[in-house]
Backbone as CSV, one residue per row, in Angstrom:
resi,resn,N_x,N_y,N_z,CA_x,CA_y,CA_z,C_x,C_y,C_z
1,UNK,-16.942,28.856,14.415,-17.340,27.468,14.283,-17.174,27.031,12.820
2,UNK,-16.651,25.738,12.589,-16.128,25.206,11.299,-17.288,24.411,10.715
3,UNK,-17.837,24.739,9.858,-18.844,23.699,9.113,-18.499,22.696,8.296
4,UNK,-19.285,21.732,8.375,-18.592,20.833,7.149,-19.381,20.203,6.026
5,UNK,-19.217,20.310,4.871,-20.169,20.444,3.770,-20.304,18.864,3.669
6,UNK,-21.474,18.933,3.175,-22.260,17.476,3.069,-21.261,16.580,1.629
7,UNK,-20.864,15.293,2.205,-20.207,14.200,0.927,-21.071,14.956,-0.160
8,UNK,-22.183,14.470,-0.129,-22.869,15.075,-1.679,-22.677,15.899,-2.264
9,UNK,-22.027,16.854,-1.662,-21.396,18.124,-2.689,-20.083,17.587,-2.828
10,UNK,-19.534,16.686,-2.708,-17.538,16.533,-2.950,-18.462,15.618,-4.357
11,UNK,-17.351,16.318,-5.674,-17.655,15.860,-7.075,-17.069,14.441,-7.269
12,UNK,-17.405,13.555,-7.861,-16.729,12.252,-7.968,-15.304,12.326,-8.621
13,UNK,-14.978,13.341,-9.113,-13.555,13.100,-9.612,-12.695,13.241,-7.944
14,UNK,-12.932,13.709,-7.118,-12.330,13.649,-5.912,-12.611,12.035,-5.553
15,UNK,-13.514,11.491,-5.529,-13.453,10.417,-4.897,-12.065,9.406,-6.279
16,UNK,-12.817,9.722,-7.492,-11.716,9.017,-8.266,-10.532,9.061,-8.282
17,UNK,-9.693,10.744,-8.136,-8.453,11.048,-8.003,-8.223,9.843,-6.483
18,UNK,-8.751,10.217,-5.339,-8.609,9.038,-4.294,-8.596,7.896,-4.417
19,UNK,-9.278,6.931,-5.107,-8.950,6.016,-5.599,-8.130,5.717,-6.255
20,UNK,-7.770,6.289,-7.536,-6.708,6.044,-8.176,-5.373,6.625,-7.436
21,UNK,-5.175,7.166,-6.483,-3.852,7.342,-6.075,-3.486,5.925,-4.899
22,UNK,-4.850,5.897,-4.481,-4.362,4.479,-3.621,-4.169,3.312,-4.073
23,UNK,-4.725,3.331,-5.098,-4.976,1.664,-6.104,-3.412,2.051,-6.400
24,UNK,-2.409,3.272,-7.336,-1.445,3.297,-7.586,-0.535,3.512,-6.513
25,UNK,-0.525,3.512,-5.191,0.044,3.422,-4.450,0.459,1.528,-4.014
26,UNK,-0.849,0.957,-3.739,-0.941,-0.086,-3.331,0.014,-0.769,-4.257
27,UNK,-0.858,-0.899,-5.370,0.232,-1.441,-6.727,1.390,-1.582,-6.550
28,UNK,2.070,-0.139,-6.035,3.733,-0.079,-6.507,4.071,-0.619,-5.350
29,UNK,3.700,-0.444,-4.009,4.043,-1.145,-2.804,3.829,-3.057,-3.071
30,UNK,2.642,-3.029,-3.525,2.555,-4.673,-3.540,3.534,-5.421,-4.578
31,UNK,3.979,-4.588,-5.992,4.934,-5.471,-7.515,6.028,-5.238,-6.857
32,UNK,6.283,-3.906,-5.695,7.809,-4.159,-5.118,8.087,-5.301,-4.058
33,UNK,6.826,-5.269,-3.291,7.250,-6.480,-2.422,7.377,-7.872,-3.334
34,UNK,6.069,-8.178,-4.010,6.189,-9.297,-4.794,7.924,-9.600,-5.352
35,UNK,8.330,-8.122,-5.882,10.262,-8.308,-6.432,11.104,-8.543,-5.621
36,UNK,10.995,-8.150,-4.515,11.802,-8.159,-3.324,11.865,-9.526,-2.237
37,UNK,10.528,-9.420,-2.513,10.133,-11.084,-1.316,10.868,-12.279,-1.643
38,UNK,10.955,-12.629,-3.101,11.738,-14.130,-3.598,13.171,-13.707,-3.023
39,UNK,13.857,-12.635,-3.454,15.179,-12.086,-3.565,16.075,-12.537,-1.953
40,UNK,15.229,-11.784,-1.104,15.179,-11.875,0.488,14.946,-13.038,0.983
41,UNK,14.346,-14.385,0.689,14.208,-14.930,1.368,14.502,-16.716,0.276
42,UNK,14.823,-16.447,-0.880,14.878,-17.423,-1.522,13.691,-18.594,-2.021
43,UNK,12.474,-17.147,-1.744,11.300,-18.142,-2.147,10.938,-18.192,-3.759
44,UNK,10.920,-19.379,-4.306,10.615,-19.387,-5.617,9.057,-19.107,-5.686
45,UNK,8.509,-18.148,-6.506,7.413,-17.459,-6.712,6.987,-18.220,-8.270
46,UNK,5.607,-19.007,-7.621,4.705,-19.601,-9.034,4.477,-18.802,-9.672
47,UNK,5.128,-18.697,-11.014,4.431,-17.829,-12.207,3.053,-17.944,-12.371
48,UNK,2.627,-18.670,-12.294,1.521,-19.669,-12.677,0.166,-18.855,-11.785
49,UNK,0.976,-18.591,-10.576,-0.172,-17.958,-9.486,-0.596,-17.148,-9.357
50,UNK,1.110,-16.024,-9.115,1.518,-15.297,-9.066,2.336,-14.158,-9.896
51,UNK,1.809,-13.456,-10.633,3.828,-12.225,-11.365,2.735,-10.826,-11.225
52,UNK,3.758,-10.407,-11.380,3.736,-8.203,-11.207,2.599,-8.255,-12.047
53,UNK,1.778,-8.853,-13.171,1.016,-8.069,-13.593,-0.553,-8.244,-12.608
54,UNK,-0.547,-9.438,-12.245,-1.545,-9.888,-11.100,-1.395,-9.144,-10.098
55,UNK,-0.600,-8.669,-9.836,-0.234,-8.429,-8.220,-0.927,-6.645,-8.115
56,UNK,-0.071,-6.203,-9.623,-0.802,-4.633,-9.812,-2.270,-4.411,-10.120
57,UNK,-2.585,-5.373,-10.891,-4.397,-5.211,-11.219,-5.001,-5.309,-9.792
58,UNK,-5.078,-6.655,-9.130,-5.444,-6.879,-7.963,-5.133,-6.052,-7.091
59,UNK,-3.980,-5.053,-6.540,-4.158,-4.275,-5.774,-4.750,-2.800,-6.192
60,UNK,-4.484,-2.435,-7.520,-5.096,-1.391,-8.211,-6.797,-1.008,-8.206
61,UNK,-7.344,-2.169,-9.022,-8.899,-2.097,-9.299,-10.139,-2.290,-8.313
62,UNK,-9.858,-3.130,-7.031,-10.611,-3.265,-6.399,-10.441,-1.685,-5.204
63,UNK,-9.343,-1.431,-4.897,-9.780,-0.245,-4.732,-10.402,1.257,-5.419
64,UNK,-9.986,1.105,-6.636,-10.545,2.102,-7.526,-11.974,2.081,-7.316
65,UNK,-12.899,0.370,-7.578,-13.809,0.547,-7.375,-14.389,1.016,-6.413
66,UNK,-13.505,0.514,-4.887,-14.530,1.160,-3.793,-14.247,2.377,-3.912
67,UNK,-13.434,3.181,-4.712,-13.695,4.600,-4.258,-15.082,5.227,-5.002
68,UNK,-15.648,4.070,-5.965,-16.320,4.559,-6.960,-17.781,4.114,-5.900
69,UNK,-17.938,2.688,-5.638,-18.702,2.618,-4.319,-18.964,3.748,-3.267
70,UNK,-17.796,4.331,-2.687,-18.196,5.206,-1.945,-18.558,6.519,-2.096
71,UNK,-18.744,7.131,-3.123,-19.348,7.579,-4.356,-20.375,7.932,-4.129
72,UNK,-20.938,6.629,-4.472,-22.244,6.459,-5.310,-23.242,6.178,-3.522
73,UNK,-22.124,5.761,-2.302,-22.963,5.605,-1.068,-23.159,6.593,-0.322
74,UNK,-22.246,8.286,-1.100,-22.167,9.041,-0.457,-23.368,10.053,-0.756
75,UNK,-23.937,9.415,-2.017,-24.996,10.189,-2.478,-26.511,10.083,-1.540
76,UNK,-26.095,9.446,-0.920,-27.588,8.249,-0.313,-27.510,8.769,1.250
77,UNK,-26.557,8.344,1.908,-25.887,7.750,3.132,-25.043,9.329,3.762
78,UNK,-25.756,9.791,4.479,-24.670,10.788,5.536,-23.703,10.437,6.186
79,UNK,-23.683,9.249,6.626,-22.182,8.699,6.652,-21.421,7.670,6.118
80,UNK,-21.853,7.975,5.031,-20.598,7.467,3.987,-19.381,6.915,4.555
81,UNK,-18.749,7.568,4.919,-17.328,7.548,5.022,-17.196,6.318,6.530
82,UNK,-18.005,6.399,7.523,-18.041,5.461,8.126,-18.449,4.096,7.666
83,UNK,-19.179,4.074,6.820,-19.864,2.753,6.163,-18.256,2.001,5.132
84,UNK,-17.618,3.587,4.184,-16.706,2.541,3.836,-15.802,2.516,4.223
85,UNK,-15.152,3.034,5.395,-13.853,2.470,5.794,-14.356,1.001,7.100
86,UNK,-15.943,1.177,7.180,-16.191,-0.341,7.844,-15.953,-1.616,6.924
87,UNK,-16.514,-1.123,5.595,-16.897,-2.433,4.809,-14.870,-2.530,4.008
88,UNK,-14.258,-1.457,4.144,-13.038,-1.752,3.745,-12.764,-2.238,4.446
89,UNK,-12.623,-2.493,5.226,-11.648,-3.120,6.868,-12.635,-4.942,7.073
90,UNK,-13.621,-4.573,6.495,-14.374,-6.359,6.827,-13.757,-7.061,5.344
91,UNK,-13.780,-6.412,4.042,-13.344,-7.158,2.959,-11.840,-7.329,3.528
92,UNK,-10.870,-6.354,3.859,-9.602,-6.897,4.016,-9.502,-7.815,5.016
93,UNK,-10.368,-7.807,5.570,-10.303,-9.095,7.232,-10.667,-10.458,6.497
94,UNK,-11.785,-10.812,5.819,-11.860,-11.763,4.943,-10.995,-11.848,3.683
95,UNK,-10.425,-11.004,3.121,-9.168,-11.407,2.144,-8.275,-12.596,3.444
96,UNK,-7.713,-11.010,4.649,-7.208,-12.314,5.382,-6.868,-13.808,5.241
97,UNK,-8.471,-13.811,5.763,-8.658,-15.298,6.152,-8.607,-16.083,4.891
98,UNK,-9.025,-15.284,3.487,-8.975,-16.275,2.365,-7.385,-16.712,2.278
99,UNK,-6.290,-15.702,2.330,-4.860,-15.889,2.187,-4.458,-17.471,3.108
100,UNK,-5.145,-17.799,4.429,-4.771,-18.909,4.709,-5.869,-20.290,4.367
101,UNK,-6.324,-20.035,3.530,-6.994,-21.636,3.034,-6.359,-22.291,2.493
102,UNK,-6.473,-23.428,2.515,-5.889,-24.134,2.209,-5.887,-24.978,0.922
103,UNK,-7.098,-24.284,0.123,-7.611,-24.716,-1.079,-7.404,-23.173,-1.989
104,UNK,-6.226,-22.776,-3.258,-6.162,-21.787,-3.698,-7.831,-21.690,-4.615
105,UNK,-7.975,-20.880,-4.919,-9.335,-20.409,-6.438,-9.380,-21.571,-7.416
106,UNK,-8.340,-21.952,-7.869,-7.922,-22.606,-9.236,-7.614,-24.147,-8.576
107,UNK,-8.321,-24.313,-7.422,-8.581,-25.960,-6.423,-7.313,-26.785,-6.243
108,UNK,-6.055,-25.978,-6.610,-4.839,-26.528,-5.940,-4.271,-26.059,-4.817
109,UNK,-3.599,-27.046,-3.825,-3.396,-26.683,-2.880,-2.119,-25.425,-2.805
110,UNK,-1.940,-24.418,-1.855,-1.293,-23.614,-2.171,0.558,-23.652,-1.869
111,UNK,1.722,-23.742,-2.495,2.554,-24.016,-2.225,3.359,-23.262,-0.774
112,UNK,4.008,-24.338,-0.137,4.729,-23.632,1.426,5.336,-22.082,1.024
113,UNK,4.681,-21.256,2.264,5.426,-19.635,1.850,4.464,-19.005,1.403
114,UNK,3.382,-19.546,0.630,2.654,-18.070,-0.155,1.960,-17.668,0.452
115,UNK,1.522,-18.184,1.772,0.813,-16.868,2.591,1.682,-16.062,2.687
116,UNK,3.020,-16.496,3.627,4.211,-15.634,4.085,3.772,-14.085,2.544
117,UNK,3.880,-14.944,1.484,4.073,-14.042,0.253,2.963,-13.023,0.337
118,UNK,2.013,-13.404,-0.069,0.529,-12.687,-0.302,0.121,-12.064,1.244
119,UNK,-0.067,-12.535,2.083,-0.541,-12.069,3.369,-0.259,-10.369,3.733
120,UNK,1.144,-9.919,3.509,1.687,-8.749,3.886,0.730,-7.944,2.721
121,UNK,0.762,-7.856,1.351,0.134,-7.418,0.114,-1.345,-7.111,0.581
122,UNK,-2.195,-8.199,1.032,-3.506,-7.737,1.656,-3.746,-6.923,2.581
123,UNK,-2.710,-6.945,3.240,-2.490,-5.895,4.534,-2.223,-4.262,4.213
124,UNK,-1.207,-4.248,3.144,-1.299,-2.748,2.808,-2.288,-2.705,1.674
125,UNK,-2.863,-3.095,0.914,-4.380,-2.751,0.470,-5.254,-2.511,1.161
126,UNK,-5.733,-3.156,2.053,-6.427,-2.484,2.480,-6.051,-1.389,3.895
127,UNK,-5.197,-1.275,4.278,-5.067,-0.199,5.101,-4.776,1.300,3.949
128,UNK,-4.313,1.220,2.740,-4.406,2.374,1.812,-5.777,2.587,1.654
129,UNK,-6.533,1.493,1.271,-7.657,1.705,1.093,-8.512,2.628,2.186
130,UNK,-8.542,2.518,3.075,-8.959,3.220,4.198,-8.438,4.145,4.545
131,UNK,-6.946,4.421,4.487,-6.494,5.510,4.682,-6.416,6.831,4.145
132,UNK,-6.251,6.158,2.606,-5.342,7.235,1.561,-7.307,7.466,1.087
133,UNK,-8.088,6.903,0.343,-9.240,7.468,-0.082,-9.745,7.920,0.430
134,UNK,-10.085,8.125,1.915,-10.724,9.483,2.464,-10.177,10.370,2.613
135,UNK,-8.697,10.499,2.743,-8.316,12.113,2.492,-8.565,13.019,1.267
136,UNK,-9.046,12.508,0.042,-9.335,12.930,-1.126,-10.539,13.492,-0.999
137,UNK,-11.168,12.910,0.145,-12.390,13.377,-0.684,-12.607,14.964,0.431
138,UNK,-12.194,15.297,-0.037,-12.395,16.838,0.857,-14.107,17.233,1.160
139,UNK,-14.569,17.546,2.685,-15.721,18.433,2.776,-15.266,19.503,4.127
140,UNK,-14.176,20.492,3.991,-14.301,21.370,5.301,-15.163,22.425,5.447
């Protein structure tokens, strides 16, 4: 019979190495689509909104943090790992829905296409997010 050691013993550099490989995963998947998307389809991309350095922070840091979140919930919480691949999967469902408003952050309306643009980008964040950070965190 296989036991499985309690989150609380997996050291936080496991949860961090997990994070940071998905945040740098996401990243390079999201600044390539961002390069690729205008190219393919002839959409002119707002500097203004949008460029590679936005695109890498934003997919980078917010997962770093939840790996640091799930962390700090794994210390508490025996199931951790269910709590954050729930609350990953409800923030990316509401990114979602933020991608189609119709009012951007900065209260201008958003130009034709940039969901098309941004929409796919939220989609592999958070499915890395859920995917790729719990394999890091090892308890067999």
């Amino acid at each position: 019979m296989v036991t499985k050691k309690s989150l609380k013993s997996v050291p936080l550099s496991s949860f961090l190495i997990g994070g940071i490989i998905a945040g740098a995963m996401a990243a390079s998947f999201n600044t390539l689509y961002a390069f690729w998307f205008p190219i393919l389809t002839n959409y002119s991309v707002p500097q203004d909104l949008i460029n590679y350095d936005t695109v890498a922070l934003t997919s980078f840091f917010p997962i770093c943090v939840g790996s640091i979140l799930y962390y700090l919930i794994s210390r508490f919480i025996n199931r951790a790992t269910i709590l954050y691949i729930t609350a990953a999967i409800t923030l990316s469902v509401l990114c979602l829905i933020r991608a189609f408003s119709p009012v951007l952050p900065n209260g201008h309306v958003p130009p034709d296409g940039f969901t098309t643009l941004t929409l796919p980008m939220h989609v592999v964040a958070g499915l890395i997010a859920v995917l790729v950070v719990p394999l890091f965190v090892e308890y067999d």
